[in-house]
Structures are given as structure tokens and as C-alpha cells.
C-alpha distance (Angstrom), angle and dihedral (degrees) to the residues before:
residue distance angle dihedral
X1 . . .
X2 3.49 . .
X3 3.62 100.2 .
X4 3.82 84.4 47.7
X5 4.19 95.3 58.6
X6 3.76 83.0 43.8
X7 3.64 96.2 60.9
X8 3.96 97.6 38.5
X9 3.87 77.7 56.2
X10 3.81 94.6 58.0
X11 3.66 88.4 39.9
X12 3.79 103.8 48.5
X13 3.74 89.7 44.7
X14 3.64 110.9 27.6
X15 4.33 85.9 162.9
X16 3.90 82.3 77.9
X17 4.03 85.5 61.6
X18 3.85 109.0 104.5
X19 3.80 100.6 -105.8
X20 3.92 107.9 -127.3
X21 3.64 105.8 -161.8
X22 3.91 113.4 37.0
X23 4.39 96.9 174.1
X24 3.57 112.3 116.4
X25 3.74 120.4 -97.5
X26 4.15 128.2 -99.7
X27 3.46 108.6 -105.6
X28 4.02 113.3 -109.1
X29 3.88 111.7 -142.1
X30 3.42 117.7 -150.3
X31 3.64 131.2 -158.6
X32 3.99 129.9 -163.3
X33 3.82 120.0 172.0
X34 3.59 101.5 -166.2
X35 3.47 83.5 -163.6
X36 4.02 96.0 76.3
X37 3.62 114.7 70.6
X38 3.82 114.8 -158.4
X39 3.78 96.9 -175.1
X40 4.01 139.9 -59.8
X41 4.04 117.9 -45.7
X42 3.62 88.1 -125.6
X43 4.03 111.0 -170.4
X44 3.67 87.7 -116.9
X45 3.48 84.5 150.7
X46 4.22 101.9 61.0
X47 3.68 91.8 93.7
X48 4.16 123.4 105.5
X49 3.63 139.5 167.6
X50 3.89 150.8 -174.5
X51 4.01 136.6 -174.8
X52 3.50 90.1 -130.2
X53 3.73 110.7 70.6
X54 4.18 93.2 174.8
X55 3.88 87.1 70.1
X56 3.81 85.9 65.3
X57 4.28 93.8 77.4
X58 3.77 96.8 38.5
X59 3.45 123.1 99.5
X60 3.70 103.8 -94.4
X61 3.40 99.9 35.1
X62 3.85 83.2 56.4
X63 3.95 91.6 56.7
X64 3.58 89.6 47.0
X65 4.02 95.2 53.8
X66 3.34 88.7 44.6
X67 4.10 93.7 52.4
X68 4.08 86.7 53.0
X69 3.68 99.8 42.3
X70 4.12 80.7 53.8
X71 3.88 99.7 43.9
X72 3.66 90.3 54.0
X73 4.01 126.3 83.3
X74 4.41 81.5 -157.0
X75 3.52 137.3 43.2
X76 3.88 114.5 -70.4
X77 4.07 112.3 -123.2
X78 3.37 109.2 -142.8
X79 4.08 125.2 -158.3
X80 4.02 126.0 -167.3
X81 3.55 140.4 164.3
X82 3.53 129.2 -128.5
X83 3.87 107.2 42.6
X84 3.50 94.9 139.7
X85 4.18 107.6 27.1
X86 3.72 118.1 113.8
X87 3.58 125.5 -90.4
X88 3.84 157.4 82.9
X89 3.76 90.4 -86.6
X90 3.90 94.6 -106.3
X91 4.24 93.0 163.2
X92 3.82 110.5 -126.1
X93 3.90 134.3 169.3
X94 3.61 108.8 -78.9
X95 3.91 93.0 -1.0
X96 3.62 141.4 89.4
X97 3.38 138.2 168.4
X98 4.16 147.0 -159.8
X99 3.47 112.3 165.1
X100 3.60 90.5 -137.7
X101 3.76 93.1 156.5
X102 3.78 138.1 33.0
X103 3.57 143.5 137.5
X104 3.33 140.7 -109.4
X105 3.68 121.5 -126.1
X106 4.04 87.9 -95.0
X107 3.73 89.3 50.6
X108 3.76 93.6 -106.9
X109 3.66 102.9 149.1
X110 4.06 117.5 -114.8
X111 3.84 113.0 -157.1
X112 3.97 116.4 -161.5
X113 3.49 117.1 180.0
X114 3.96 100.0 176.4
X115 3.84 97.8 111.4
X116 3.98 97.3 38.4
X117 3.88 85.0 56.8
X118 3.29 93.2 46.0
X119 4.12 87.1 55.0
X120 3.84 82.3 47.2
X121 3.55 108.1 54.6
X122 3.16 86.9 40.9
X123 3.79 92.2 74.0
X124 3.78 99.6 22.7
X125 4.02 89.3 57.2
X126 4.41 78.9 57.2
X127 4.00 92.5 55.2
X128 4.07 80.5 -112.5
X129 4.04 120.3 124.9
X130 3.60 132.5 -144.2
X131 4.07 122.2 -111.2
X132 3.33 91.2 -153.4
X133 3.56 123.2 -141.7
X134 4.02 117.5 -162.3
X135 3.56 106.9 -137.1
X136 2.49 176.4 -117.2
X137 3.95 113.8 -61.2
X138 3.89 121.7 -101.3
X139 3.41 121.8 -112.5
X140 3.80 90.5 -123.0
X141 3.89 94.1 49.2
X142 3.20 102.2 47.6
X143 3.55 127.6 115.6
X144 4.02 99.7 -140.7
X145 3.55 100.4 22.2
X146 3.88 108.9 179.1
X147 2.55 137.6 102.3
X148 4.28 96.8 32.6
X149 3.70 112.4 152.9
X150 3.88 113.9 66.8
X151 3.55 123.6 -168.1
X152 3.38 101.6 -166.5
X153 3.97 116.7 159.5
X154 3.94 125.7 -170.6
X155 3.75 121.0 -65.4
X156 3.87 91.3 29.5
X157 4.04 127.4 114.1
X158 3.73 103.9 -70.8
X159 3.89 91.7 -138.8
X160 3.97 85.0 70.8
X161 3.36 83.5 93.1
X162 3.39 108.0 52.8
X163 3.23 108.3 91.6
X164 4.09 147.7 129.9
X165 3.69 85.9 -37.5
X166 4.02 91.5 71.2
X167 3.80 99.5 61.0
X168 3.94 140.2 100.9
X169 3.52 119.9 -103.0
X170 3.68 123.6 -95.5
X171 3.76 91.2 -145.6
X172 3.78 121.3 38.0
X173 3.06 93.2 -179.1
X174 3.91 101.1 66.7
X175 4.46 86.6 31.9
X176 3.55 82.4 67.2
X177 3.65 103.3 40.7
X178 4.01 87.7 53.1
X179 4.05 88.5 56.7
X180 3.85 86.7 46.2
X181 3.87 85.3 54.0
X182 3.57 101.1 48.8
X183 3.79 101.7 41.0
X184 4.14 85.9 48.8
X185 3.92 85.0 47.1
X186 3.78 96.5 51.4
X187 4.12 90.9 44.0
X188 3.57 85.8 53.6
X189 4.06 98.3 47.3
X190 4.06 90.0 38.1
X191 3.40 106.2 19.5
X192 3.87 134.8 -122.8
X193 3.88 98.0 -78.2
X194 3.63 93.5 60.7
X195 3.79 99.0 34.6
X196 3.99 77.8 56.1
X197 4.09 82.5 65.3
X198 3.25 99.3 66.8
X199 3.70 141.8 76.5
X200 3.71 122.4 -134.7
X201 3.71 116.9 -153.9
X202 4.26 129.6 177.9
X203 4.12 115.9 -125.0
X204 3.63 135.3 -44.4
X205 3.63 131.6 -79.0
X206 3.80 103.1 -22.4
X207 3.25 99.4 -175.4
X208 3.95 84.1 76.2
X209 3.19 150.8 59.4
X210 3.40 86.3 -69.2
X211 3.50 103.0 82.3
X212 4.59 114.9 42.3
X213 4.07 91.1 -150.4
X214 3.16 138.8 71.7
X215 4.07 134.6 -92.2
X216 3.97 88.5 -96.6
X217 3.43 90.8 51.5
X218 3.84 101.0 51.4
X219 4.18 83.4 43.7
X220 4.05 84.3 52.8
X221 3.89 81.7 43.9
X222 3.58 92.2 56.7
X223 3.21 95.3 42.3
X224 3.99 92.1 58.1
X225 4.32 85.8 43.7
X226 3.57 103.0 52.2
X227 3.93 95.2 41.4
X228 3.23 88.2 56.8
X229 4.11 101.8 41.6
X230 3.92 75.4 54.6
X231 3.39 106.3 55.9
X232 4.09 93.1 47.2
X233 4.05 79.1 44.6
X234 3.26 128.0 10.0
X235 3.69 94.0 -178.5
X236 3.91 92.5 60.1
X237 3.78 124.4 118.4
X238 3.66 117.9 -124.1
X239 3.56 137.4 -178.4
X240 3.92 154.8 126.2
X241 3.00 151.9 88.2
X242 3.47 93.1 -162.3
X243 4.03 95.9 -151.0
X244 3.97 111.7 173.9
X245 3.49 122.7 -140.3
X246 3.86 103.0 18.2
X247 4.40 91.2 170.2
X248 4.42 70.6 78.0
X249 3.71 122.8 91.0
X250 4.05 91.9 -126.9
X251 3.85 95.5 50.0
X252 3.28 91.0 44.5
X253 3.88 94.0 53.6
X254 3.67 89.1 46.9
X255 3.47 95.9 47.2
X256 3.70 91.4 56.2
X257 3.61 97.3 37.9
X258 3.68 82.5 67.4
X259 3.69 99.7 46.8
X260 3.72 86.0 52.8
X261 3.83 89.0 48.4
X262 4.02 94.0 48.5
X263 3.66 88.2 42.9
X264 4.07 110.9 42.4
X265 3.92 107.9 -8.8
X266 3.35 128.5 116.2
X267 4.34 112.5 -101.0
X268 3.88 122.7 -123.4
X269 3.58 94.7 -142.4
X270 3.84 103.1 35.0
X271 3.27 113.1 31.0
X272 3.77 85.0 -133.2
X273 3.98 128.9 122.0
X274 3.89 107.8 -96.2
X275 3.24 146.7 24.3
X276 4.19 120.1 -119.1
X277 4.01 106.4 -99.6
X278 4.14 121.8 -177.8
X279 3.40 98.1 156.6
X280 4.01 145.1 8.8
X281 3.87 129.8 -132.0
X282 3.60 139.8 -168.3
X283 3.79 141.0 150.9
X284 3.55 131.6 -129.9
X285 3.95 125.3 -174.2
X286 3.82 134.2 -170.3
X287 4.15 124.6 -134.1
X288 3.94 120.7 -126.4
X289 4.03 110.8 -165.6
X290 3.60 124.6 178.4
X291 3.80 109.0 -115.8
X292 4.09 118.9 -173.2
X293 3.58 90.4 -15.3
X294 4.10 103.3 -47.8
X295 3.54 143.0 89.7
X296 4.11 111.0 -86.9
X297 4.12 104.4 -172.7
X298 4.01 112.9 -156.5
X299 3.63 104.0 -150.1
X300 4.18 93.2 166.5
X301 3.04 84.5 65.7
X302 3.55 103.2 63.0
X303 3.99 88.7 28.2
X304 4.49 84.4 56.5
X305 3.73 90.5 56.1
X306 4.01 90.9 49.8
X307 3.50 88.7 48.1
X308 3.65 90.4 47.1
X309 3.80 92.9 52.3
X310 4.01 96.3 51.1
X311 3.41 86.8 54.4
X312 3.85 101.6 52.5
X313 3.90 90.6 49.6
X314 3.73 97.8 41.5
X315 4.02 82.2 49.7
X316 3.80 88.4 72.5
X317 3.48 115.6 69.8
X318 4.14 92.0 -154.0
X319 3.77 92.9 53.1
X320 3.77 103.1 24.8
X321 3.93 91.3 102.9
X322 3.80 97.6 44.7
X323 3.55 123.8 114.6
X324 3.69 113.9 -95.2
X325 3.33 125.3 -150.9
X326 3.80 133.0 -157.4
X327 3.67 100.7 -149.8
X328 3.65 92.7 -179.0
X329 3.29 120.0 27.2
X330 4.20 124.6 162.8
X331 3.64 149.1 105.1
X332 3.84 94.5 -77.8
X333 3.85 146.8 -13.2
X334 3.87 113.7 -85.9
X335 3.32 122.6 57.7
X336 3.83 95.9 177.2
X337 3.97 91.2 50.6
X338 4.03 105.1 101.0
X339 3.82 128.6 -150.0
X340 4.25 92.8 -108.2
X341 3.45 87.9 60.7
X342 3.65 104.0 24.2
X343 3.80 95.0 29.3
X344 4.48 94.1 -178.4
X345 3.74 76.0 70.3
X346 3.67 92.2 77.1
X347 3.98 99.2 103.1
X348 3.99 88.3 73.4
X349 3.63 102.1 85.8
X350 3.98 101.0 45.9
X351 3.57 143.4 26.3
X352 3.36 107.3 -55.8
X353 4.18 82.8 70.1
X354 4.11 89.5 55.9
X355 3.67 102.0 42.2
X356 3.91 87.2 53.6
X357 3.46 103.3 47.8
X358 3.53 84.8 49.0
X359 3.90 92.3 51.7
X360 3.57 90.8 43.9
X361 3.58 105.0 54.9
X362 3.99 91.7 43.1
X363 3.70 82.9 65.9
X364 3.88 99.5 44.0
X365 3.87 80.3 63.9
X366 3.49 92.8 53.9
X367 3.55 101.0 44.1
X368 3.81 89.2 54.0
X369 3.68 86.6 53.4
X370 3.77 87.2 53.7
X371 3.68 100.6 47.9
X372 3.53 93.8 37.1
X373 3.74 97.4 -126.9
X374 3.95 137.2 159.0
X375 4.13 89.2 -114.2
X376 3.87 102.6 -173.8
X377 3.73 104.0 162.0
X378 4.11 151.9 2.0
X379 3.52 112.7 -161.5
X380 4.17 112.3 -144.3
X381 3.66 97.8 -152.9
X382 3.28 102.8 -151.3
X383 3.78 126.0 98.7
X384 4.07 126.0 145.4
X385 4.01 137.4 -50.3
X386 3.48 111.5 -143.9
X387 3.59 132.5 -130.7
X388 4.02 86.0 0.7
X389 3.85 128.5 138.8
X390 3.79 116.2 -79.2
X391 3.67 110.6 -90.3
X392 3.42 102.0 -9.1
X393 3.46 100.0 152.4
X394 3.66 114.7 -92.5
X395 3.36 125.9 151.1
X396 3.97 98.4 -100.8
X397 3.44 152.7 116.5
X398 3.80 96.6 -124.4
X399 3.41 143.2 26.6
X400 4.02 119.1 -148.1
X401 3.20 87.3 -31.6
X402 3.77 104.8 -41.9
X403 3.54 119.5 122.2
X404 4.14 113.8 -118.4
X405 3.89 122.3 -138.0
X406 3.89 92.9 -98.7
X407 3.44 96.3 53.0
X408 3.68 84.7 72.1
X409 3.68 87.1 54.5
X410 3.57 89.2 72.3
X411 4.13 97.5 39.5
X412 4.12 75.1 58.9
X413 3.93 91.2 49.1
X414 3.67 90.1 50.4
X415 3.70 100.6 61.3
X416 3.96 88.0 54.3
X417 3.86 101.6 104.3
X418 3.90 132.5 172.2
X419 3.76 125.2 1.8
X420 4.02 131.9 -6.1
X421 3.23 116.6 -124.0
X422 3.92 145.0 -159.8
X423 4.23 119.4 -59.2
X424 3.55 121.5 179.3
X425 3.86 135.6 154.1
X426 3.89 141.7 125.1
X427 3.76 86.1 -50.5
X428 3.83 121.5 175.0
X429 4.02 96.7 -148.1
X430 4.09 141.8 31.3
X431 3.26 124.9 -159.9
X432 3.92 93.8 -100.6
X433 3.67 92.6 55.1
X434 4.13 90.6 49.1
X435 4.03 84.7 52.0
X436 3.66 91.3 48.2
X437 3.89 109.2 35.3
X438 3.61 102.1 0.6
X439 3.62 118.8 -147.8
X440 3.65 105.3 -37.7
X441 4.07 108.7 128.3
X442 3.90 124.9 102.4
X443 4.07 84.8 -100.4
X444 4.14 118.2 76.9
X445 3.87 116.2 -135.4
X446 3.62 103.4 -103.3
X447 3.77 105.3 176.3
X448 3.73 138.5 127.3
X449 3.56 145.2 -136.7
X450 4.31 114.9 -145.6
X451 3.64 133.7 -170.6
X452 3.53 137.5 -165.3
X453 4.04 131.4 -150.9
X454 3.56 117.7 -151.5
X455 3.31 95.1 -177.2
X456 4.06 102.5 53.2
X457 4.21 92.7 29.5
X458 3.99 88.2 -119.1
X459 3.91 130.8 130.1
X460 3.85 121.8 -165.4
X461 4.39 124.1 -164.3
X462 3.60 116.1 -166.5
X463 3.74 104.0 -156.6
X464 4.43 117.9 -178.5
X465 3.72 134.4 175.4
X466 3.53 103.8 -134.1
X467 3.67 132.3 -176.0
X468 4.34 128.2 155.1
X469 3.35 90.4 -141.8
X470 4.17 111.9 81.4
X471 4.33 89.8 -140.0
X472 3.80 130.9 141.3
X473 3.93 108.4 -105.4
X474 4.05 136.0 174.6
X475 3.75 107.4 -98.8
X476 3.85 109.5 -98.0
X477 3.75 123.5 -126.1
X478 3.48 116.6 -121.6
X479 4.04 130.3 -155.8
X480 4.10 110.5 -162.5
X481 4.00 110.1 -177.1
X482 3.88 107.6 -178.0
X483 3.61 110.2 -165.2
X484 3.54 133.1 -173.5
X485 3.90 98.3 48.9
X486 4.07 108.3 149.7
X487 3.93 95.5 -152.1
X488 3.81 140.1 82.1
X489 3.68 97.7 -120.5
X490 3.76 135.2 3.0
X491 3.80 132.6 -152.5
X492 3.92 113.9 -125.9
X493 3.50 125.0 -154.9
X494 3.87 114.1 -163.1
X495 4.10 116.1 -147.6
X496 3.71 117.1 175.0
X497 4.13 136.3 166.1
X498 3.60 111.6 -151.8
X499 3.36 133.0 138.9
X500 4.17 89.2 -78.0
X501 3.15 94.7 38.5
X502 4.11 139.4 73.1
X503 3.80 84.2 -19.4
X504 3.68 127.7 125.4
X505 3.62 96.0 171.5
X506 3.73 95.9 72.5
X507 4.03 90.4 44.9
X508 3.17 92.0 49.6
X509 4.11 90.5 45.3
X510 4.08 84.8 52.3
X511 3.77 91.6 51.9
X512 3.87 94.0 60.0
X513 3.28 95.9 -90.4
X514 3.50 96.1 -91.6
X515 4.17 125.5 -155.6
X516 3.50 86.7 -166.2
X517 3.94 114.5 42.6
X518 3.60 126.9 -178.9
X519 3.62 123.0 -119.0
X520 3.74 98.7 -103.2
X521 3.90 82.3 50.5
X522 3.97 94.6 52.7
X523 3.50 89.8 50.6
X524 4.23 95.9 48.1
X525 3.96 84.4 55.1
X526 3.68 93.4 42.8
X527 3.68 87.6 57.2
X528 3.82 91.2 40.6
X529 3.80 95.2 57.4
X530 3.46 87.1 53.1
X531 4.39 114.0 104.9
X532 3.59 109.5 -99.6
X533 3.57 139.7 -167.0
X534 4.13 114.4 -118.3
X535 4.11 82.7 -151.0
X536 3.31 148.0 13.5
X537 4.03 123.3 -80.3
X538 4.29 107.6 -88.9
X539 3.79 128.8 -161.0
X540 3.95 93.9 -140.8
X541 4.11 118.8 -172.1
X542 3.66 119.5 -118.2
X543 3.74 122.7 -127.8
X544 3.93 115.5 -155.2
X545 3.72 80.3 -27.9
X546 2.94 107.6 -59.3
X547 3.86 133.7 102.1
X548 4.16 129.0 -147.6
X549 4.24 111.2 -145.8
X550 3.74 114.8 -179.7
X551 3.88 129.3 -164.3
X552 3.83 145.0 165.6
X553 3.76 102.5 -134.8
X554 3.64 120.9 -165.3
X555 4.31 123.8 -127.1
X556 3.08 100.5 -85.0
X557 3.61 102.1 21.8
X558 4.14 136.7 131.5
X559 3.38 132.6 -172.3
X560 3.78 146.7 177.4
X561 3.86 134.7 -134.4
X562 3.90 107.5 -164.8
X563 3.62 102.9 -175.0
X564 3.96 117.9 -173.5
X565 3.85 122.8 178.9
């Protein structure tokens, strides 16, 4: 226990680490030549997700839907277990429930749709949509039954939870008349255009312990699924399979085991060849370890099983223009597994969080550009526990209300409008040398990702200091020359997340780290977790068109330049 406190020690405040190397830092010089499109700044990244689909109507998971649907120029697609698993909607770690479907004591089935449309409205009073996932199985439908309820709380066997819920059906018959229910239900209560909107997927990672059959079963599932979405709507999109890990020999089989299926095999419902296909979706996860007592991120990893995954789809000529979607896409597997009992888990409340998301998804651009994919989506599974202790290490975006560090990642994301465009420099990394070896070298990857709007005569850089390894460092001076800029002068607007800035952690750290804050104290760290500017707006002069911004940026630090002229 001792050793344990220790570490969290190290981890939660890694400034306290004896710094090794005090010299100052090379400069990095980066170039953007707004001039040199690269291809649309698609909000791949306005996608989220969470196991437990009850926290979506309470009251912070309310606030926090609300904060997405506002950070994002498009609607937010939104991804949760549990929409069809049996139970009076009692919210749980790692469980959900609806009661959608149950029987009557003659076996008649009895469809209830109260607490899906509550989940619903929820997001379709936000402007958001659902990608809705079909599952899990009902307790009365499924074909090994008991036990069903977990009760499985952090730091216990993950296969606690896998339970009735994960099996096939023992009638597919009624499975598929429940899916033809709900998808006539929610035409009726939404209507067809918006129904039309969304994309409706079967399960979650099936190649897992998720699912209790086998891969011809889930195809014969989804088979049974998509029929039936089809004949309640024969204009909705469909897809999956959802497979996690696909850089893996056995997600990779499965994955094209269901290509093949949806392309050439033989379907359970109409005897026909094929299976209806509008979209593709996989997962892919990183691994934090703890190495010499601190946090070491792996985000090759995760980048090796996107790669993976563009290449399988743009292997078949049929699919290999679909739109792919990451349906789980994040630094590791359990979102509900806390640092105190899970202590690699540490990175989530602070910086180290935000500068890798924004890494990441810089790269998930760029490996789409490589593959030459249709790359629609990358779904940050991470969303809100509530009624938990304050910071306690989930895999969120906010804690009881309190926005986290990486949430402002994605208010940064959502000012990036129009078309990225060229970045070069003396850069330490690419993006094939993150997928292969990740970041790993003395040098952190400072790079950036930039975008410029034609149609509102604005620019944006994203710039981070990136490094796996969770170690104090000198702040790095940065060189950003944007190029291209048809104007005389520009105004530049200055965001940054550091640990002083747009960062509630670290307030709440110098408070005392309170599990019980006053009011006046909620409110100082719901203003801290707000983004913030590092200085105030500047009109700078442009020379030749172009413009020369300079920065220290801490490890572990991003910021944006929105320039407007």
C-alpha cells in the first residue's frame, strides 16, 4: 500500500521528479503554407461514447452533451452501449440498461421504449444523433441467460461483466422483430429524414468477450439486424462489425471474414449472396505501462491498429471507398478502470491526456491520407461518471461537472474549419515513425496540424509538445511561420493547455484536492476547465504574407493560433 501511494505521488505530480537534463531546448521551426491544401478538415473527431447509456439524462451528463453539441461546427455522433440489455435503468459502471424487451408470462414479447427515448431525446433535443449500436441481448432472448446483472466495480476481473447480456439469441425470429420495432418506433417519433442521419451498427467488439458465439453467428446476427433495420427503413445506413484491435491476427480474421460475408457469402435471412454494407467499423486502442515508476503512453500502438484497419477495407475493392468508422478510438481499453486501482491510468486527469489526443488524431488524418480511405469518424470513448469522486481517474472528459484538460482539446478541434494544409519544419517524428515506434527518442514530437477557411478568411495551427513518456522537461521553443496569408495584418488569438492554463486538475490539486468542494470552489474549477487564451488577442503585420508566431510550449502542451484577417 505504501509503494502504491508512492507511485500515485510520482504520477499525480511528476514536477516533483528530479529533472535530468536542465539545458535549454533546440528551437523547432515550423512551416505552414496556407497555400497547399492537403484535403478537407473533416470533424472526424465530433464523435464520443460511454458504456453506460443512463448517464446520458442525468444532470451532468446533460451539461456535458450540451458542451459537445456547442464545441462542434456539425452534429455530434454519439455511441453507447446497452440500448437493449435488461433492466430498470439503475446506471452502473460498465452497465446500462432499458428494458426495451421482455416477455410476458406466455412468451408474448412486450416492447417498452420509455428509457431508449429518453437516451434519444436527450441527444436529438442537442442537434446530436445517435450511432446506434444494437445490443446488447435481452435477458429474455438470450440463449444462456444467467447469470445477467454484473456488478463489477474497478480493480475486479474484467470478465465479471460478461455475462447473459453477451450471447446469441435463442429465437431469431423475435431478435429481429424487436429491431423491426424499434427502428419503426424511432421513424415514427423522429421521422424518416432524421432516422436517415444516422448509422445503425450491431454490438461491440465481437471478436471478444463481448459477444458468447462465434464469427458465423454474429454474421447470421447481422444478417437478422440489418434486414430488419431495412425493412422499417430501407434508406438506413448500416454497418460494423465493430472488431477491436484489427493490427491482431484474430481481429483481423474476423474483420475479413465479414467483408467476405457482406461481399460473397451466403445470407441467413435471404438466401441471397451478401449482406447490405454502408459503412465499416473497427476499434483500435493504445497501451500505457508504468516504466521506472511513471506513466509511458503507447500511441503506435493504437496508431498500428488504425493503420491496420485502412488497409483491410481499402483491400476490398467493393468496400474500399466506404466510410470507416473508428468506433472506439483511445489510449487504452477501460474507461471505468481508475488510476488507484489501475495506477498506468494516471495520464487521464492532466496534460499528458490533451497533448495525446491531440497527437493522435493529427495522425488519424494522415494515415487516411496514406491509405487512401473514406475516414468519417474516431470515436473518443470517454464521456462522464456520475456522482463519482472528483478526479478519480476515469477515462472522461469531465469530472462532476468540471471540465478535464482534453476536453479543451476538442473546443480547439472545433474551431478548425475548411481545408488542412501543408506543415513542415525540423521535426523529430512523421506519422509513419509514430505508427511504427511511437514516440520513444530523447526529442518530444512537437508538430502541428493547420487549417485554413476560405469561406470566413481565418487560419487555425494546432501546435503540442508531445512525448510517451509522462517526464518533467524544459519547455521547448517553438517557431510557427504561416505563409500564404492574403492580408496586411492579421489578428492572433493565442489558446494554450498547460498546466496554468485551461486546467482544472491542477486548481483543483492546489486547493487540497478536495472530495467535497464548496460552491465558490466548484465554480473556480468550472471556470478553470474552461479553454483559455495564454495572451491577449494581437493585430500582427504580415511580411510577403506570411506571419512569424513564437512560443515556449510546455511537455505536454498544445496550443492554437486562430488567425482571422
Amino acid at each position: 500500500m505504501k509503494r502504491l501511494f508512492a507511485l500515485l505521488g510520482v504520477l499525480l505530480f511528476p514536477g516533483c521528479l528530479p529533472v535530468a537534463a536542465q539545458q535549454s531546448m533546440p528551437t523547432v521551426a515550423i512551416q505552414v503554407d496556407l497555400s497547399k491544401s492537403k484535403g478537407r478538415m473533416d470533424p472526424v473527431w465530433a464523435w464520443f461514447g460511454y458504456d453506460e447509456p443512463n448517464y446520458t439524462y442525468m444532470k451532468d451528463g446533460k451539461k456535458l452533451l450540451s458542451e459537445l453539441a456547442a464545441l462542434s461546427p456539425v452534429p455530434v455522433y454519439v455511441r453507447a452501449h446497452n440500448l437493449l440489455t435488461t433492466g430498470d435503468g439503475t446506471p452502473a459502471l460498465k452497465w446500462g440498461s432499458t428494458n426495451a424487451y421482455t416477455e410476458d408470462a406466455n412468451g408474448k414479447p412486450v416492447y417498452n421504449w420509455t428509457i431508449i427515448d429518453k437516451i434519444f431525446d436527450t441527444y436529438i433535443q442537442r442537434g446530436m444523433k445517435p450511432l446506434a449500436q444494437i445490443g446488447f441481448m435481452p435477458e429474455a432472448l438470450s440463449s444462456k441467460p444467467q447469470p445477467y446483472r454484473h456488478h463489477w466495480e474497478p480493480g475486479q476481473p474484467y470478465q465479471k461483466i460478461l455475462t447473459g447480456w453477451t450471447y446469441p439469441p435463442k429465437d431469431y425470429q423475435k431478435w429481429a422483430e424487436l429491431i423491426y420495432q424499434w427502428v419503426t418506433h424511432s421513424v415514427k417519433r423522429y421521422g424518416k429524414a432524421e432516422v436517415e442521419s444516422w448509422y445503425w451498427e450491431l454490438w461491440n467488439e465481437p471478436n471478444s468477450g463481448y459477444w458468447g458465439g462465434t464469427p458465423e453467428e454474429y454474421q447470421k446476427l447481422y444478417d437478422y439486424s440489418m434486414d430488419a433495420v431495412r425493412r422499417a427503413l430501407p434508406t438506413a445506413r448500416v454497418g460494423g462489425p465493430h472488431v477491436t484491435g484489427p493490427a491482431g491476427k484474430g481481429a483481423a480474421a474476423f474483420l475479413n471474414a465479414f467483408l467476405e460475408h457482406c461481399r460473397s457469402g451466403k445470407n441467413a435471412v435471404t438466401g441471397k449472396t451478401g449482406a447490405p454494407l454502408d459503412f465499416v467499423a473497427f476499434h483500435a486502442k493504445g497501451a500505457p505501462r508504468i516504466i521506472d515508476g511513471y506513466v509511458r503512453m503507447n500511441l503506435g500502438t493504437q496508431l498500428r491498429d488504425i493503420s491496420s484497419g485502412f488497409q483491410i477495407v481499402a483491400s476490398y475493392p467493393e468496400f474500399s471507398r466506404l466510410p470507416i468508422i473508428i468506433g472506439e478510438s483511445d489510449p487504452e481499453g477501460c474507461a471505468a478502470c481508475g488510476m488507484h486501482t489501475n495506477p498506468e491510468n494516471a495520464y487521464r486527469n492532466g496534460t499528458l491526456y490533451s497533448s495525446y489526443t491531440a497527437a493522435a488524431f493529427a495522425r488519424k488524418y494522415e494515415l487516411a491520407d496514406y491509405h487512401k480511405v473514406n475516414f468519417k469518424g474516431a470515436v473518443s470513448w470517454s464521456f462522464e461518471f456520475e456522482d463519482q469522486p472528483w478526479f478519480y481517474g476515469f477515462r472522461d472528459l469531465a469530472t462532476n461537472g468540471v471540465d478535464k484538460p482534453v476536453l479543451n482539446v476538442f473546443r480547439m478541434y472545433g474551431m478548425m474549419r475548411g481545408n488542412r494544409v501543408a506543415v513542415d519544419g525540423n521535426l523529430a517524428y512523421n506519422m509513419l515513425t509514430v505508427r511504427d515506434s511511437s514516440v520513444r527518442r530523447a526529442a518530444p514530437d512537437i508538430n502541428a496540424l493547420a487549417a485554413r477557411d476560405t469561406t470566413r478568411n481565418a487560419a487555425t495551427v494546432m501546435v503540442w509538445n508531445y512525448h510517451d513518456d509522462n517526464l518533467p522537461a524544459p519547455d521547448s521553443p517553438v517557431s510557427v511561420t504561416v505563409n500564404g496569408i492574403p492580408a496586411a495584418q492579421v489578428k492572433v488569438t493565442h489558446y494554450r493547455i498547460d498546466q496554468t492554463h485551461s486546467n482544472a486538475y491542477t486548481v483543483w490539486q492546489q486547493m487540497g484536492s478536495p472530495q467535497k468542494p464548496t460552491p465558490q470552489q466548484v465554480a473556480t474549477l468550472g471556470k478553470a476547465g474552461q479553454l483559455q487564451v495564454l495572451t491577449a488577442p494581437e493585430t500582427v503585420q504580415t511580411t510577403g504574407g506570411a506571419v512569424q508566431l513564437r512560443t515556449a510550449l510546455p511537455r505536454q502542451g498544445v496550443s492554437l493560433y486562430q488567425l482571422t484577417w
